[in-house]
KEVEX-683210 format. One record per residue (C-alpha): residue in one letter; x, y, z. Coordinates in steps of 0.02 Angstrom, whole numbers, plus 50000, padded with zeros to 5 digits. Layout:
BEGIN
AXYZ ...
# end
This chain:
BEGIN
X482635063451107 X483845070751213 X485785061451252 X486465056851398 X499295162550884 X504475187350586 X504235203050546 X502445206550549 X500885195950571 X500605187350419 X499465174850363 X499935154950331 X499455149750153 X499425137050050 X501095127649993 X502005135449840 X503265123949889 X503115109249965 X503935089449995 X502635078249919 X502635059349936 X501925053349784 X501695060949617 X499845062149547 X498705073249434 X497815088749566 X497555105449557 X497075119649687 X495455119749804 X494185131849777 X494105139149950 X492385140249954 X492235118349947 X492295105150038 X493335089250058 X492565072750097 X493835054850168 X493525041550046 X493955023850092 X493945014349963 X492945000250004 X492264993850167 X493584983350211 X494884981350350 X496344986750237 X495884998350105 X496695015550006 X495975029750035 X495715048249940 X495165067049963 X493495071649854 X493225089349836 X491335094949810 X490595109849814 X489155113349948 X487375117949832 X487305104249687 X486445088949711 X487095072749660 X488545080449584 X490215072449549 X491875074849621 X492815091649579 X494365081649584 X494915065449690 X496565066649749 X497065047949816 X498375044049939 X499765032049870 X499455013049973 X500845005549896 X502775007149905 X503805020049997 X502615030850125 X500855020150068 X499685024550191 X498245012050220 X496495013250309 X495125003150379 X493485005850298 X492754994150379 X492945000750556 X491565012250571 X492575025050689 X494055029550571 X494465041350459 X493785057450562 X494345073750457 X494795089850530 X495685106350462 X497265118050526 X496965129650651 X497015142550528 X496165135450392 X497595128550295 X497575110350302 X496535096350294 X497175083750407 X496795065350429 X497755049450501 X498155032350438 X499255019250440 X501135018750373 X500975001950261 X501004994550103 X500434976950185 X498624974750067 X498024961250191 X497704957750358 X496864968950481 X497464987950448 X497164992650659 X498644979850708 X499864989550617 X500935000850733 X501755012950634 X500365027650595 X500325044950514 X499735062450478 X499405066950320 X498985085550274 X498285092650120 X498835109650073 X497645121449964 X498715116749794 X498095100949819 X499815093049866 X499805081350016 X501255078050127 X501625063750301 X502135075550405 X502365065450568 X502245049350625 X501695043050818 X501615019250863 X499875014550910 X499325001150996 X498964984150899 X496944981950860 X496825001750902 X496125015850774 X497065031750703 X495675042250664 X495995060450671 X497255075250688 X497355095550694 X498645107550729 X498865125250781 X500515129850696 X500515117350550 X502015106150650 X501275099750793 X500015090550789 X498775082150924 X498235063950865 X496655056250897 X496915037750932 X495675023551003 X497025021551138 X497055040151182 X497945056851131 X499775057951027 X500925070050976 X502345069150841 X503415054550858 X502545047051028 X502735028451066 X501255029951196 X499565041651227 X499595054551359 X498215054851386 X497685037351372 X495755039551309 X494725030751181 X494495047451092 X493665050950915 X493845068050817 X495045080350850 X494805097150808 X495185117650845 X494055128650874 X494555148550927 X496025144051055 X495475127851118 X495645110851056 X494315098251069 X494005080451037 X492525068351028 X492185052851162 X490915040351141 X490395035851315 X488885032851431 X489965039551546 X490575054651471 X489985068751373 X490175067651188 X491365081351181 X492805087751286 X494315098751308 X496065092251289 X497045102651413 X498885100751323 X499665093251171 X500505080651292 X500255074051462 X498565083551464 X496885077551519 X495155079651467 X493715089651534 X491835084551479 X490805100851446 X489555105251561 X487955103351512 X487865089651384 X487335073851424 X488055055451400 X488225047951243 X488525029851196 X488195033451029 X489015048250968 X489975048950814 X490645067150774 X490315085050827 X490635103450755 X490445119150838 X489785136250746 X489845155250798 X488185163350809 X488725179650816 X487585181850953 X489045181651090 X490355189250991 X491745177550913 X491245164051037 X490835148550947 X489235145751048 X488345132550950 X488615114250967 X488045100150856 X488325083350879 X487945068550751 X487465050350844 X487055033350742 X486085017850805 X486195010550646 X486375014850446 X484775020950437 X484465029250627 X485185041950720 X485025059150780 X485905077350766 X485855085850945 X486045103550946 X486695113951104 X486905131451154 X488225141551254 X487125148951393 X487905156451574 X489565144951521 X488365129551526 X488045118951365 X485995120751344 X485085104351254 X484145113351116 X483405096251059 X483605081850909 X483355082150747 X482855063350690 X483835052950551 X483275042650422 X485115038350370 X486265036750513 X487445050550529 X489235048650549 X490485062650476 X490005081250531 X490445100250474 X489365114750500 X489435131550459 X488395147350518 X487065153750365 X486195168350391 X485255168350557 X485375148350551 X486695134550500 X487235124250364 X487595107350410 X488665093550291 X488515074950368 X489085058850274 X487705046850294 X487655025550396 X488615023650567 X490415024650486 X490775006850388 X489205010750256 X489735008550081 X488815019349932 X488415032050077 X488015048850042 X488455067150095 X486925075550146 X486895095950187 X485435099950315 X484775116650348 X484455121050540 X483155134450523 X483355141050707 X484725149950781 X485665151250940 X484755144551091 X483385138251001 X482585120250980 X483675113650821 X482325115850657 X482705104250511 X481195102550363 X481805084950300 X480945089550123 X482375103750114 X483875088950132 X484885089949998 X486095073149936 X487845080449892 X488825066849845 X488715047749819 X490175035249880 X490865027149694 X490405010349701 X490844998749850 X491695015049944 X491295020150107 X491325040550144 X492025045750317 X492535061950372 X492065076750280 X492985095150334 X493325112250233 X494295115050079 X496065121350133 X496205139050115 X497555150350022 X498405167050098 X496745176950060 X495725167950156 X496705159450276 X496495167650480 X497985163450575 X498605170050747 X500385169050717 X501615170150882 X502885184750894 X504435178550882 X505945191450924 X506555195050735 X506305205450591 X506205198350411 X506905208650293 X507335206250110 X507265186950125 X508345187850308 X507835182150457 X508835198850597 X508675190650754 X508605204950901 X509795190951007 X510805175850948 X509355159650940 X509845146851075 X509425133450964 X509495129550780 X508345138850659 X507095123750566 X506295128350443 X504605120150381 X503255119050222 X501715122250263 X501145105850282 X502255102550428 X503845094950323 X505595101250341 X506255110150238 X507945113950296 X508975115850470 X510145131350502 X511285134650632 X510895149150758 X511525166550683 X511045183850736 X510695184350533 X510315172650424 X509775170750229 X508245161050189 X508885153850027 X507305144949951 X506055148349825 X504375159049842 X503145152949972 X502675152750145 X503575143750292 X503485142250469 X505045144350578 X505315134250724 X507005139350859 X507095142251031 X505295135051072 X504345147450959 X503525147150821 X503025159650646 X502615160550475 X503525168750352 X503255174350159 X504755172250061 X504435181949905 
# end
């Protein structure tokens, strides 16, 4: 059924030291798992937390659950109920898992009225910071975020596309996921007008351009693209999850063909199919979907197996379907995205900044025109210093990005 980029490059990793907001029990991702959202229950003002699983055993339990604090100073609250929320999406390079949610400790009342919404990111030490904050629009869903350098992130919001600290979208869309792929940001529409996926052209004042090829799609839920190999780096696969219901829906599969999108057909649902990740497995794909139309409680996350490779009809044996994971009782699972990585497995594309880092000092070639910020990993500040042609990085072991002039890197302070 077929629908209508410091001394040298180095490598971000995960936070040795970092600004949390609540204290908890957690320990470091295995870089091989996954993460899944959890809301806790299907609600319109709920808690949520980060599951990690791994991707082979059936109806395991959770590795660890790390939950978000929804009470007192930085709670962050969610809708569970609203069956387009809760999208999850990593760094650029691999880093973070981020996700969006509302700034509240309010335990009542509809969750989407409340104005004041966040970013929180997960580093691979299983620490979690807000690292920016953006005012929606009253009755409007947060429900995703990425970022290519860890501090500026672009925001997925019902009423269109944010940045840190916006009052208003620019663009004004009714967008879904968010998410990087190679150089070029993408996020997901639901539309019988427009294509289920699209390019957002900036961070800011930006606008959107449907992919060519793919048809309309009033259904569609989330998308994730996957490299074949057989063009290079080029992530030439697209797969796209849609939901009529709990229990019906489809996964659409495209390829990259003569810079045209090719339908490669549907692969029929049983279970809905909200949540998507996939990842390339030998000459075919691994794909990890959470299960319902995105307000199901006791869901499941299901890993599929698409047989066929690049430009070929999509070929799933439903016998071969294996359940993950099961929601705890009354829960609802959302978005589901990649463990964040450490140094050794991160891939990052740093951008050269004009400076050497030597011996824990930054040697700037010319005087910065602007202070030097310096930030954790997961996007917090760290600390502020004036512009020097040298400065000391007094702070412990770890990795930071540095922000001045309107560029930014990644350093390792050892």
């Amino acid at each position: 059924m077929r629908k209508n980029t410091i001394a040298t490059f180095v490598l971000l990793v995960a936070l040795l030291f970092t600004i949390t907001v609540s204290s908890y029990s957690q320990q470091a991702f295995d870089k091989n798992n996954l993460t899944v959202l959890v809301a806790a229950d299907a609600e319109k003002n709920t808690t949520v937390s980060v599951v990690e699983i791994n991707k082979s055993d059936a109806n395991q339990s959770a590795v660890q659950t790390i939950d978000i604090s929804g009470s007192g100073e930085n709670a962050i609250r969610v809708s569970g109920y609203a069956s387009s929320t809760l999208y999850a999406s990593n760094s650029a390079d691999g880093t973070l898992l981020c996700f969006t949610g509302h700034l509240s400790d309010a335990t009542s009342g509809n969750v989407n009225k409340i104005l004041d919404r966040a970013v929180i990111a997960v580093a691979s030490d299983g620490t979690y910071v807000i690292t920016t904050t953006y005012t929606g629009v009253s009755g409007q869903q947060t429900r995703c975020a990425t970022t290519f350098d860890n501090v500026n992130f672009y925001i997925a919001d019902q009423e269109g596309q944010y940045t840190n600290d916006a009052m208003e979208p620019s663009p004004s869309k009714n967008i879904r996921g968010i998410k990087i792929f190679g150089e070029t940001v993408y996020v997901g529409q639901q539309s019988d007008k427009k294509t289920p996926v699209a390019i957002t052209s900036a961070i800011s004042d930006g606008f959107l351009t449907d992919l060519p090829g793919l048809d309309y799609d009033s259904v569609a839920q989330d998308f994730y693209f996957v490299s074949s190999g057989t063009n290079g780096e080029e992530y030439d696969i697209l797969y796209v999850t849609s939901s009529l219901s709990d229990d019906k829906g489809t996964v659409d599969k495209y390829s990259l063909v003569n810079d045209s999108w090719n339908y490669n057909g549907s692969y029929v649902t049983n279970f809905g199919g909200f949540g998507l990740l996939a990842e390339k497995a030998g000459t075919g794909a691994n794909l990890y979907v959470t299960t319902g139309a995105g307000g199901l409680a006791d869901n499941r996350l299901v890993k599929l197996f698409d047989a066929a490779g690049y430009n070929t009809n999509i070929n799933i044996n439903t016998t071969q379907n294996i359940n993950l994971f099961t929601a705890p009782n009354g829960a609802v699972l959302k978005g589901v995205a990649f463990a964040p990585k450490d140094l050794s497995s991160s891939i990052s594309s740093p951008v050269i900044m004009d400076f050497k880092f030597r011996e824990n000092k930054l040697i700037f070639d010319r005087m910065p025109s602007s202070p030097v910020e310096v930030f954790a990993i997961t996007g917090a500040k760290v600390l502020t210093y004036e512009p020097s042609e040298v400065i000391d990085i007094n702070l412990p072991k770890g990795i930071y990005i540095i922000r001045t002039s309107g560029l930014t890197a990644k350093i390792i302070v050892r």
